[in-house]
C-alpha positions as CSV (number, residue, x, y, z in Angstrom):
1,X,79.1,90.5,-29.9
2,X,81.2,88.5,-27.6
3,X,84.2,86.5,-28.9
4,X,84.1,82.7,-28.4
5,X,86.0,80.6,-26.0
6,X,88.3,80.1,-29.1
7,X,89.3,83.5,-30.1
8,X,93.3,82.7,-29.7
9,X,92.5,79.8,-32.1
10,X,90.7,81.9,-34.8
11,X,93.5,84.5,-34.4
12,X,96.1,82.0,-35.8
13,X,93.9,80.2,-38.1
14,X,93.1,83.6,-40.2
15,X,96.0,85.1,-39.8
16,X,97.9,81.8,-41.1
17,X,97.5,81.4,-45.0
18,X,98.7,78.6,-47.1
19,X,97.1,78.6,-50.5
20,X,98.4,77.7,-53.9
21,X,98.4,81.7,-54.3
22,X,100.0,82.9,-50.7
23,X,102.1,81.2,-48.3
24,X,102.2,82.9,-45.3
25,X,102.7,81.7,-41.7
26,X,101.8,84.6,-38.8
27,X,100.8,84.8,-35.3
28,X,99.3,87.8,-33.9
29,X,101.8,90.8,-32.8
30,X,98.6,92.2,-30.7
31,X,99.5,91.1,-27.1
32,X,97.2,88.5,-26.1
33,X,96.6,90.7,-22.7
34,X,95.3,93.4,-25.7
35,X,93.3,91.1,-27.5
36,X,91.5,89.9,-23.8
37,X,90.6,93.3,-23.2
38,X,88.6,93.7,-26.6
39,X,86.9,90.5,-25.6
40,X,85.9,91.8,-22.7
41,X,84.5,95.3,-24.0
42,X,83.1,93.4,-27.4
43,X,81.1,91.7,-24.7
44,X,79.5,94.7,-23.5
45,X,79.3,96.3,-26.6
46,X,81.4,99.3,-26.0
47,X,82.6,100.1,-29.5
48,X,84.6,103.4,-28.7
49,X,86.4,101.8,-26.3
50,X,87.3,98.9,-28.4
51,X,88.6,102.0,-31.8
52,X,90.4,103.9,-28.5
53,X,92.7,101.0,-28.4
54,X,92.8,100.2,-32.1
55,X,93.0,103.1,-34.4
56,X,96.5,104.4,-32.8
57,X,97.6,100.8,-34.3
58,X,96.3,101.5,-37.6
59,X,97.4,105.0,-37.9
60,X,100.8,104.2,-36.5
61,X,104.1,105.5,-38.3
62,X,105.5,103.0,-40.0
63,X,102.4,101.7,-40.9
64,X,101.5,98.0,-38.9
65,X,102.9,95.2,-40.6
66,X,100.1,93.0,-41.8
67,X,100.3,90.3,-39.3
68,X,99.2,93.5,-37.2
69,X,97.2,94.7,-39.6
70,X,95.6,91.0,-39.8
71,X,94.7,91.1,-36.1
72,X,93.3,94.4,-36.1
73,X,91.0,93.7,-38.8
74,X,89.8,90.6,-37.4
75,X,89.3,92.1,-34.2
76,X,87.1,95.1,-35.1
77,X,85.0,92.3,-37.5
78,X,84.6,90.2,-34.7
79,X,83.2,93.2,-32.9
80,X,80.9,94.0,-35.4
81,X,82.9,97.0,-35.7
82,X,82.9,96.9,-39.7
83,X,83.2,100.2,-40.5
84,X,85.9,100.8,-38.5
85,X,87.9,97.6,-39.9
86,X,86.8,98.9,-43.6
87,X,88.5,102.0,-42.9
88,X,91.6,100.6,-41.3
89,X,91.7,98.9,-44.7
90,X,91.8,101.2,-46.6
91,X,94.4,103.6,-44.8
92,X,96.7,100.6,-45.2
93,X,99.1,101.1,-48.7
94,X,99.4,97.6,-49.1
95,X,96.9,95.6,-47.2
96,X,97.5,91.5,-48.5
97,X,95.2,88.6,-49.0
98,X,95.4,87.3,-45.6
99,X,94.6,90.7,-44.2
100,X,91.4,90.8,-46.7
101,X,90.4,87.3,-45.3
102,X,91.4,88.3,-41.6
103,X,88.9,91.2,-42.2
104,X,85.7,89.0,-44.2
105,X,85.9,86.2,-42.3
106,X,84.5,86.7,-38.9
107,X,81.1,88.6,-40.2
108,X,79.8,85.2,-41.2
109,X,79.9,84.5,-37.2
110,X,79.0,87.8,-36.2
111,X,75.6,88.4,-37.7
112,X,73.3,87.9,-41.4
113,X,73.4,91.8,-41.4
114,X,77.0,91.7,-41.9
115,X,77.7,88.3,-43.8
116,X,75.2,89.4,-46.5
117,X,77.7,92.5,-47.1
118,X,80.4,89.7,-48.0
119,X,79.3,89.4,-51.5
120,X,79.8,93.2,-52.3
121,X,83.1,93.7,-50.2
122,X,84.3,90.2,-52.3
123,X,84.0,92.6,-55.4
124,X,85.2,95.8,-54.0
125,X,87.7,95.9,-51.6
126,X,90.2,93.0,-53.8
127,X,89.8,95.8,-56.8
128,X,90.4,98.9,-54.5
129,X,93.8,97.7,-53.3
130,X,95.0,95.2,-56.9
131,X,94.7,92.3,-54.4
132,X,94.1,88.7,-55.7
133,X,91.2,86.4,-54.0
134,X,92.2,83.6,-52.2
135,X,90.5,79.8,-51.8
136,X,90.2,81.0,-48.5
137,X,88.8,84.2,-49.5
138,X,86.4,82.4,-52.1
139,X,85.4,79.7,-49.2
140,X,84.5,83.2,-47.7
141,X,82.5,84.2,-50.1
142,X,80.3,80.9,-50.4
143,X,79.8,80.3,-46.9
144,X,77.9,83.7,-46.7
145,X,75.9,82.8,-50.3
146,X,75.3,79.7,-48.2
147,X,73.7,81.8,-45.3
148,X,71.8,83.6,-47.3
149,X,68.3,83.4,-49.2
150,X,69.0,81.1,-52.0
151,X,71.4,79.3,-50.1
152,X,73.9,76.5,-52.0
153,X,72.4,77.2,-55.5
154,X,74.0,80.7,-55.2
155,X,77.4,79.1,-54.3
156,X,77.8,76.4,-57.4
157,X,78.7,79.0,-60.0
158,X,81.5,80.1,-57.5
159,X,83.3,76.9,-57.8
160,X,83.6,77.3,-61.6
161,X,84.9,81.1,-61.3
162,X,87.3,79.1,-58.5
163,X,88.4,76.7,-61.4
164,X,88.5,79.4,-63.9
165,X,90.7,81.3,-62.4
166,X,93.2,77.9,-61.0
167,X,91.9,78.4,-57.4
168,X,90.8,74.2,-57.0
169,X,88.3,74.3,-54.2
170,X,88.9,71.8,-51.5
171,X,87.2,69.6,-49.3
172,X,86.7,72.6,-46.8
173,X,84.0,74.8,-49.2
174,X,82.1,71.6,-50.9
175,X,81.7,71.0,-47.1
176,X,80.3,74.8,-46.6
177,X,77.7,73.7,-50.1
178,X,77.3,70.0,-48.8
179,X,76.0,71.1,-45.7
180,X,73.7,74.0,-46.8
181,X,72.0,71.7,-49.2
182,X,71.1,69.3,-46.1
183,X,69.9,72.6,-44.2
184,X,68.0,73.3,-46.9
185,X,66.0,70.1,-47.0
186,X,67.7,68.8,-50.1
187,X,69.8,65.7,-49.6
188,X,69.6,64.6,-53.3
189,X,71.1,68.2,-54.1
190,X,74.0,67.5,-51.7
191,X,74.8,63.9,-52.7
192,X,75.4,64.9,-56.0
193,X,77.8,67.9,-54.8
194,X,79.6,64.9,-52.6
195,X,79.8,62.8,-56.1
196,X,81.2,65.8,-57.8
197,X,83.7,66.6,-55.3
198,X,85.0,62.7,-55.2
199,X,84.9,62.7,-59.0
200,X,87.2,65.2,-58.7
201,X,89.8,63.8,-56.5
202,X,88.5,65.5,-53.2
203,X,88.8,63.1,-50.4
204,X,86.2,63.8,-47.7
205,X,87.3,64.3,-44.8
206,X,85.5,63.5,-41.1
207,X,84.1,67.0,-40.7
208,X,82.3,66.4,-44.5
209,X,81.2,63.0,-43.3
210,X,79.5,64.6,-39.7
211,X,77.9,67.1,-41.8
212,X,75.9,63.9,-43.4
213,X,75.4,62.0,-40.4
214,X,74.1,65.0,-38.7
215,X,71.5,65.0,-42.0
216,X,71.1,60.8,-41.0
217,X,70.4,61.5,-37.4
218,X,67.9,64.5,-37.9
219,X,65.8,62.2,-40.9
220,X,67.4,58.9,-41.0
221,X,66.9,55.6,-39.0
222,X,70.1,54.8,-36.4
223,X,70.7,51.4,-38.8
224,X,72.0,54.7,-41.4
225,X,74.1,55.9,-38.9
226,X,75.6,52.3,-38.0
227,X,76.2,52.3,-41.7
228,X,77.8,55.7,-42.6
229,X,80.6,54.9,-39.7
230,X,81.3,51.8,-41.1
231,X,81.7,53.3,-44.3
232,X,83.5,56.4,-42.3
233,X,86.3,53.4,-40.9
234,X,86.7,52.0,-44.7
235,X,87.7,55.6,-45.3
236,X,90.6,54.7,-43.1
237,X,88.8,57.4,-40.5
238,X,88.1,57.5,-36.8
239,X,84.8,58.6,-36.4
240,X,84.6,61.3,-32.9
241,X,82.8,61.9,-30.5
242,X,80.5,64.4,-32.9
243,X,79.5,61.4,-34.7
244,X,78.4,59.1,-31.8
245,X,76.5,62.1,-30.6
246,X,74.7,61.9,-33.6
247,X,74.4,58.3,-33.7
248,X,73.2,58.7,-29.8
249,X,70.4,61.3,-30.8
250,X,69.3,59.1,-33.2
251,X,68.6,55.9,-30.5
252,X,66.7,58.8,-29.0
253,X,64.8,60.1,-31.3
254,X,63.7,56.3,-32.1
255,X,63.2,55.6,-28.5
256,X,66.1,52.7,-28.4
257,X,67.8,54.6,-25.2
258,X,69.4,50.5,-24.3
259,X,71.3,51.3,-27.5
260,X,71.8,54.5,-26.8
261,X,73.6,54.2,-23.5
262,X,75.5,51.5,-25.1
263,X,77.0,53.9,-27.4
264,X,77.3,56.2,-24.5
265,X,79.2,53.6,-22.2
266,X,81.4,52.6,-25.4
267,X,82.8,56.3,-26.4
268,X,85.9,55.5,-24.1
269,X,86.6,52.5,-25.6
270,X,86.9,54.5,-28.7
271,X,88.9,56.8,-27.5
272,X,86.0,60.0,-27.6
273,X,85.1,62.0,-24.0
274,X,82.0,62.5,-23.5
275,X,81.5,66.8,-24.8
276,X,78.7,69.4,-24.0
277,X,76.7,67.9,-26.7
278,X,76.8,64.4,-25.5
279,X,75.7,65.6,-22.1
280,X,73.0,67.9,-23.0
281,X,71.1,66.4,-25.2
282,X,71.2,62.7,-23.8
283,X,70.6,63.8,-20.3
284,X,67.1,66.0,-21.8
285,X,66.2,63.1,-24.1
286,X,66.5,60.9,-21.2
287,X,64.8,62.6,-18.2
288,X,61.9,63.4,-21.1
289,X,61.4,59.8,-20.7
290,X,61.3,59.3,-17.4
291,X,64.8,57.0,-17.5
292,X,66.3,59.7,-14.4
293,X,69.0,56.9,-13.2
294,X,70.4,56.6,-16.6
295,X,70.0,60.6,-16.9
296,X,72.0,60.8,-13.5
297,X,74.9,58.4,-14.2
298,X,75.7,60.6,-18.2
299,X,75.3,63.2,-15.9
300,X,78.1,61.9,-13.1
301,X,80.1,60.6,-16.0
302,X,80.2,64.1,-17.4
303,X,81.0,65.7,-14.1
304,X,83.9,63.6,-13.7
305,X,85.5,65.0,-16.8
306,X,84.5,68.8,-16.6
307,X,81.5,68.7,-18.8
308,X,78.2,69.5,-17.6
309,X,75.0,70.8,-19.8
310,X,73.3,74.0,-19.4
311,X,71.3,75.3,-16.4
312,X,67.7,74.2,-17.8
313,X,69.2,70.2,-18.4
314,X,70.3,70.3,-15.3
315,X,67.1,71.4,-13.7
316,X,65.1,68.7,-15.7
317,X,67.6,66.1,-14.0
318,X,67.1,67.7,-10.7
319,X,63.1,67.8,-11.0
320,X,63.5,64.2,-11.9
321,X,65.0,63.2,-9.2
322,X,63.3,64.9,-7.0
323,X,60.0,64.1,-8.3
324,X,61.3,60.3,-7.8
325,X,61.6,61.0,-4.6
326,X,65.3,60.9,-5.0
327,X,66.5,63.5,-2.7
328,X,69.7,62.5,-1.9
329,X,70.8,61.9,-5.5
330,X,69.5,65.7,-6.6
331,X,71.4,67.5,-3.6
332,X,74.6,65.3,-4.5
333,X,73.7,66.4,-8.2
334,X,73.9,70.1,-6.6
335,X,76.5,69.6,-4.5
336,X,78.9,68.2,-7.1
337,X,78.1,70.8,-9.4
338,X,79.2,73.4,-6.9
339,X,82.6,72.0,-5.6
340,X,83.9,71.1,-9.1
341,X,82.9,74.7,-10.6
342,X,82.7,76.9,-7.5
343,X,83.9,80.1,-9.6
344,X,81.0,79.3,-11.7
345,X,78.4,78.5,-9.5
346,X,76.7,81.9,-9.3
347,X,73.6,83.9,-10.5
348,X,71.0,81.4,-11.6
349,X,72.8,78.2,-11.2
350,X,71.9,79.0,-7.4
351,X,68.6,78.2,-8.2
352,X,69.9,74.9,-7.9
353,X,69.8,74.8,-4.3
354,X,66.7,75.9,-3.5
355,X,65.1,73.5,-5.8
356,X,67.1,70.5,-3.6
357,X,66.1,72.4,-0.3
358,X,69.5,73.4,0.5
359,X,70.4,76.7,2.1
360,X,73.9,78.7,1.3
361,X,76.8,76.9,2.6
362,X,74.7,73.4,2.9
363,X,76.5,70.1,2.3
364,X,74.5,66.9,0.7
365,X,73.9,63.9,2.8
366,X,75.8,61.0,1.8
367,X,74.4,57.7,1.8
């Protein structure tokens, strides 16, 4: 499995720890020229390739410190590479919490095959090396109950073992239950999590609130929406772009696109950029309904700041127009998309042109 666009990010954030138990602050020791390489072979899947580079590091005389050790877990998980990052593990002497959280973590993005397997390694690999959980190792733990059959109901009885033990959970993993109870279908389940967590001090933060407006926008009316960001702002919050997405979507989905685009127009004045999701699914939600003008200027808006939707949104815009007998706009739809991402505009993007009529090399018309 291929890395994200933000694997320098994840690197620092689990490799970092700062927990009432640790207090740690790395950065990776890997060379970032090292970790691209990985990437890149993760991406095609060539395993050996990926422990040719690795296991000298693990096997290394002195053994690697654990910021290294960290980083070399986290990237054979991200690989999918588990038994290899088990066994690096457990060639270490002295392997700490943040490398046991460096190691878990990424398997809840890789795959279910390999976040189910968090429950057991939880148990085993703390008590094969007389290493002490973290919340960040427990938040672990309950996001992949959270993924799994059973979902949040398996995760509650971790948040007592958490309080047991001193380890207060935070806003972060009644987020993780919050939002698996709205997954699940059950929004009475999670409002009472959200009471529990304010009755016990927990502030909610934006991310928590999102996680109910995305519930609101999906099974709600837009006036809920309007409502949770005013109660968002008493919070003393900015609500971001996520949340007018949602609030967007849900114009949509009630087929008030005039409020819709007003939200759209506004997200400057607020200080949000239009992102992907803004642009992908207003532009489909738009040419679905035949509004292709309005489509085309969320689209140009977009453009402007170096976000543009995927291939088949783009082709709905460009079938639009065309089919309004709008050939101009579609070629300068084309045409735009080409000179601001030329590197990118390869393979099936190209399909672009010939649905416009223009041949390789072909400039728009201009009005």
């Amino acid at each position: 499995m291929a890395f994200s666009a933000s694997t320098r990010h994840l690197l620092r954030r689990h490799f970092s720890t700062s927990t009432t138990t640790t207090t740690t602050t790395t950065t990776s020791t890997i060379p970032e020229s090292t970790i691209a390489i990985v990437r890149h072979l993760a991406r095609k899947g060539e395993a050996s390739r990926i422990n040719s580079i690795l296991s000298p590091l693990v096997t290394a005389s002195p053994p690697p410190s654990d910021t290294t050790l960290a980083s070399i877990l986290f990237l054979y998980s991200s690989s999918g590479m588990l038994t290899e990052a088990l066994d690096a593990f457990s060639k270490h002497p002295s392997p700490s919490t943040a490398a046991l959280n460096a190691l878990l973590a990424p398997l809840n993005r890789h795959s279910r095959d390999l976040s189910r397997q968090i429950p057991s390694l939880f148990t085993s690999l703390p008590a094969s090396k007389s290493i002490e959980p973290d919340r960040s190792t427990y938040g672990i733990l309950i996001k992949s109950l959270c993924l799994s059959g059973g979902g949040a109901e398996k995760a509650l009885p971790v948040l007592k073992e958490m309080e047991e033990k001193n380890i207060l959970p935070d806003v972060v993993v009644y987020t993780t239950i919050i939002d698996s109870f709205y997954k699940q279908g059950m929004p009475q389940r999670a409002e009472e999590v959200w009471k529990e967590m304010c009755a016990k001090g927990i502030v909610p933060d934006l991310t928590a609130y999102n996680v109910k407006a995305m519930y609101k926008s999906k099974h709600g009316k837009p006036e809920d929406l309007v409502e949770l960001i005013s109660e968002i702002e008493a919070a003393n919050l900015k609500p971001d772009v996520i949340t007018y997405n949602y609030l967007i979507n849900s114009y949509c989905a009630h087929g008030k696109f005039d409020e819709a685009m007003a939200v759209f127009k506004g997200l400057e004045e607020k200080g949000c950029v239009p992102n992907y999701g803004t642009c992908k699914y207003f532009i489909s939600f738009l040419c679905k309904k035949g509004k292709i003008d309005d489509a085309r200027e969320v689209f140009d808006e977009g453009l402007k700041r170096g976000t543009v939707p995927d291939l088949n949104t783009v082709k709905l815009l460009v079938k639009g127009l065309m089919k309004d007998d709008k050939k101009r706009a579609a070629k300068r739809v084309v045409t735009g998309l080409k000179h601001k991402f030329p590197k990118e505009f390869v393979g099936n993007w190209k399909q672009l042109q010939k649905l416009v009529g223009l041949s390789e090399g072909e400039e728009s018309d201009t009005d």
